[in-house]
N, C-alpha and C positions, 0 to 999 in steps of 0.2 A: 541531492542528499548532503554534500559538501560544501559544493560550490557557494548555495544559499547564505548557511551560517558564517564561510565563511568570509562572505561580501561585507553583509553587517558588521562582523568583527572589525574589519577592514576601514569600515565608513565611520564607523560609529566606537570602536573601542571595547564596547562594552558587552559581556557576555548574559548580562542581563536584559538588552536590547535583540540581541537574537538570538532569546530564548525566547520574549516577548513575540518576536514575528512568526515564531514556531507554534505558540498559543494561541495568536490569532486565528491562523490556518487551521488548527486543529479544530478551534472552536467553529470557525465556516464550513470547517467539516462534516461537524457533528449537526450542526443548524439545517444546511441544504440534502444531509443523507434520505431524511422520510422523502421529503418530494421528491429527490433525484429516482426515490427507488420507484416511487409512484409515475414517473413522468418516462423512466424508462420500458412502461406498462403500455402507456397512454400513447409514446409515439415512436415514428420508424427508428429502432434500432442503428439499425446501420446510418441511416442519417444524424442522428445524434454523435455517435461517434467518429464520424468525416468529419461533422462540426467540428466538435472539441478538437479534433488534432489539428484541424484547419484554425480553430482559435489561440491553442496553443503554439504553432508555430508563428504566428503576429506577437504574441506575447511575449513569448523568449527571443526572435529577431530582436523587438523595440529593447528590452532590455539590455540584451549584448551592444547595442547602437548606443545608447542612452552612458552606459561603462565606459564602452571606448571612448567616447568623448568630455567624460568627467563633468555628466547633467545629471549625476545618478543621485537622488536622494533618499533619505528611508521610506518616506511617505509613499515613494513611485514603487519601491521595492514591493514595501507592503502593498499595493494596491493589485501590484501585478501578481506575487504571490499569493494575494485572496482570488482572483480572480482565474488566476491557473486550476487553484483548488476546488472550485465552483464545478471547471469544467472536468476536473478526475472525477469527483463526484456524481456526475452525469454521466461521465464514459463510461465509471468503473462496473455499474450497477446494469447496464445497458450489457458490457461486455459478458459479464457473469451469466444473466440471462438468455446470452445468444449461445453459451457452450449446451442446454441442455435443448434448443433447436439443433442445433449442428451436430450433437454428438450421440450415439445409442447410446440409452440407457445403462448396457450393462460395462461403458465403456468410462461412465461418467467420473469412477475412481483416478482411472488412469488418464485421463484427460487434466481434472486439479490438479494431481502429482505432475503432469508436463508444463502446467501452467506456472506452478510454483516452482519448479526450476528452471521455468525463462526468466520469472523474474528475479528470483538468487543470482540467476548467471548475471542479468545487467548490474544487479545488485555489488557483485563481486568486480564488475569491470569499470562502475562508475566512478565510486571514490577514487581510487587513486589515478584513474585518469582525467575527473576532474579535479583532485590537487595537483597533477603533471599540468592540467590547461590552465591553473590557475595561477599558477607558476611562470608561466610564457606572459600571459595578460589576463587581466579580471573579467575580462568581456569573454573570451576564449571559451569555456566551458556553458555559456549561455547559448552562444551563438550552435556550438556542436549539439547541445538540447534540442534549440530549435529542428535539427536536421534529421535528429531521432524520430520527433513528431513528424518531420516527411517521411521519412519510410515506413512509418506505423500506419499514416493514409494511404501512399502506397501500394501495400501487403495488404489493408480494410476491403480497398477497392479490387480484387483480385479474390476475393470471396465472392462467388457468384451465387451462393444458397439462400434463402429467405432468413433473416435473424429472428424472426418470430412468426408464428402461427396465427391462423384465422381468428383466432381466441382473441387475441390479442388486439388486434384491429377491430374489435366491436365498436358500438357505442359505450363509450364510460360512463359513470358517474361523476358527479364532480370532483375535484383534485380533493379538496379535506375530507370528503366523505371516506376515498378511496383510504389515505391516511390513517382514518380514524380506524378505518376497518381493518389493514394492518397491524396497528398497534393493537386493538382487540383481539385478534387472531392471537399474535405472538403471548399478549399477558395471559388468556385462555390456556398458554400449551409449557406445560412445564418444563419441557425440553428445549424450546425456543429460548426461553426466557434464562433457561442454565447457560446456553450458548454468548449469548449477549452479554452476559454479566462478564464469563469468563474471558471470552474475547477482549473487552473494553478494558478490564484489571493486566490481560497479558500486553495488548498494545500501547497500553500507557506503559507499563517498565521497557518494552524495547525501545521505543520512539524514544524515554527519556534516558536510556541507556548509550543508546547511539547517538544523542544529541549531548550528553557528558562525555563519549568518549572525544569531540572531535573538538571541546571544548577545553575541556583540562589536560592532554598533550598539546593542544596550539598554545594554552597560557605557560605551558613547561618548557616553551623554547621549541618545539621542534618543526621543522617545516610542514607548509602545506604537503608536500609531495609523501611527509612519511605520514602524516594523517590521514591522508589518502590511501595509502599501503595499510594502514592499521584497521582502517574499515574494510579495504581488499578481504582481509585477512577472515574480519568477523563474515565477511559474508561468503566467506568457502564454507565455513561451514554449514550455513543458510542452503548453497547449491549441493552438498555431499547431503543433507540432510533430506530436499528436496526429492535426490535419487533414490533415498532409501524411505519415502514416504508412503508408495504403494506397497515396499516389502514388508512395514512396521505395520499398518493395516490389514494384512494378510495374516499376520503373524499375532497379531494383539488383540484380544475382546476391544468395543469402542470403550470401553470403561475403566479398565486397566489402563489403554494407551493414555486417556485422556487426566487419571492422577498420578501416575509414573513421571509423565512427560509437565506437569505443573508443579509438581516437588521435584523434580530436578533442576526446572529452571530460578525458583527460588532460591535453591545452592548454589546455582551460579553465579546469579545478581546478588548474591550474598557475597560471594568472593570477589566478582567484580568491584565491589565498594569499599572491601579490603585493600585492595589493588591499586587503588584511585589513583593517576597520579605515573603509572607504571608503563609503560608498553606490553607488560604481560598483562594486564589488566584485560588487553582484546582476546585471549584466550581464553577466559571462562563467558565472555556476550557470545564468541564466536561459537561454544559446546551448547549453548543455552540455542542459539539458532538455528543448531543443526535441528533441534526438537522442534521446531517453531514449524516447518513446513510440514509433517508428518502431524501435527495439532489440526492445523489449517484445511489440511484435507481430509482427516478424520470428521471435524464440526463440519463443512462445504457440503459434503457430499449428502451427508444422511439430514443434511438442515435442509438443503434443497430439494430432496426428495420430500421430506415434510410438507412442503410448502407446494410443490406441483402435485403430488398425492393427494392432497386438500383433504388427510384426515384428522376428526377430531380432536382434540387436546391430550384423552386418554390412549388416545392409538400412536400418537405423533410422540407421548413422552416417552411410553414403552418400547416403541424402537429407537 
């Protein structure tokens, strides 16, 4: 999350250059998401996600190697940053679908809410431990990535339960049919398709939020390490938010939560740009994040259930 933007800065100067490799990514994103999600359908879960951490860890090793020895170019940067991204894509979509093998149904609320505050919590411990790594040496925070991805294979392979059901291992259809039939599903279901919109408009202002904060404090003079500390900071909120995810759902119609919680963070990224410029400025992305997890598992849960329920358009928008 740090480390990335701010190697580029670093190689390159220019904050329009790694904003650039932010876009790329996003847009490998957005490209490889339908098959990843189909291909996560198609083949062994749990092997798809060995891989990716298995390939992830070659990727981040080469790159930290590549740093410390001053062979690092943008072109390698990006290459390996599209290429990481290929394999989140593939994990992420695999991982998603293996919580509602692994987990009861009636458990599946409270499963996202633990999901979404492991990931706050690394969220919370990365940045400014990769501006502390990055600080020591540029290769430093690549190399500790790397080791992340060994313990996440580690912990995969220590799961002895099946990641997917009998269903799942049939015979397929072809990969674009199965595609087309997703995307058919989803535009058929009014509630899908609310999801999607909303989702893509909240994750473009955080991703472009978090990629301005780390940008205009490093051109204002301040070190990596308090840049690091500043995103710490946005992402406690993210993990307090996380905790209080299952209680907001408990607590809230899905329909309340979900305009409460998208006019609020408008206010914030309104204040935020106010701020620009400030250290207090991570204070209102940080309020606006706490809402982001209790969002995420509001839409996860009852979008998932849509989708394994396999009811029609009319049933699926209603709930």
């Amino acid at each position: 999350m740090l480390a990335f933007p701010l190697l580029v800065l670093a190689i390159t100067g220019s904050a329009i250059q790694a904003g650039a490799v932010g876009t790329t990514v996003a847009i490998v994103r957005a490209v490889f998401r339908l098959p990843g999600g189909a291909l996560s359908d198609r083949w062994n879960r749990r092997r798809v996600m060995l891989t990716c951490d298995a390939g992830r860890i070659v990727l981040l090793s080469t790159l930290a190697v590549v740093v410390a020895t001053g062979q690092a170019t943008l072109a390698l940067i990006v290459a390996i940053a599209v290429t990481a991204a290929v394999l989140d894509v593939l994990f992420q979509p695999a991982g998603m679908a293996a919580v509602s093998q692994l987990v009861p149904a009636e458990q599946l609320p409270a499963a996202f809410g633990r999901n979404e505050a492991g990931i706050y919590a690394a969220s919370l411990a990365g940045p400014p431990l990769g501006g502390a790594l990055f600080g020591i040496a540029r290769s430093v925070p690549f190399a500790f990535d790397a080791l992340s991805y060994v313990a996440s294979f580690v912990t995969l392979t220590a799961i002895r339960r099946p990641f997917q059901g009998e269903r799942a291992q049939q015979v397929r259809q072809p990969l674009t049919r199965e595609i087309r039939g997703g995307i058919t599903y989803v535009r058929n279901s009014d509630f899908l398709r609310a999801l999607i919109l909303l989702f893509a408009f909240v994750d473009f202002a955080f991703l472009g939020a978090m990629f301005t904060v780390v940008v205009v404090l490093r051109q204002a003079g301040n070190p990596a390490g308090v840049v690091g500390l500043a995103q710490g900071v946005i992402a406690i909120g993210g993990l307090l938010g996380a905790f209080a995810a299952s209680w907001l759902q408990r607590r809230a119609p899905f329909r309340r939560l979900i305009t409460t919680t998208t006019a609020t963070l408008c206010v914030c990224m309104a204040m935020s740009a106010v701020l620009s410029g400030r250290l207090t400025m991570v204070l209102s992305v940080s309020v606006a994040l706490f809402l982001a997890p209790a969002l995420n598992a509001a839409g996860a849960e009852p979008g998932l259930r849509c989708l394994l329920v396999g009811r029609g358009p009319r049933s699926a928008g209603t709930r």
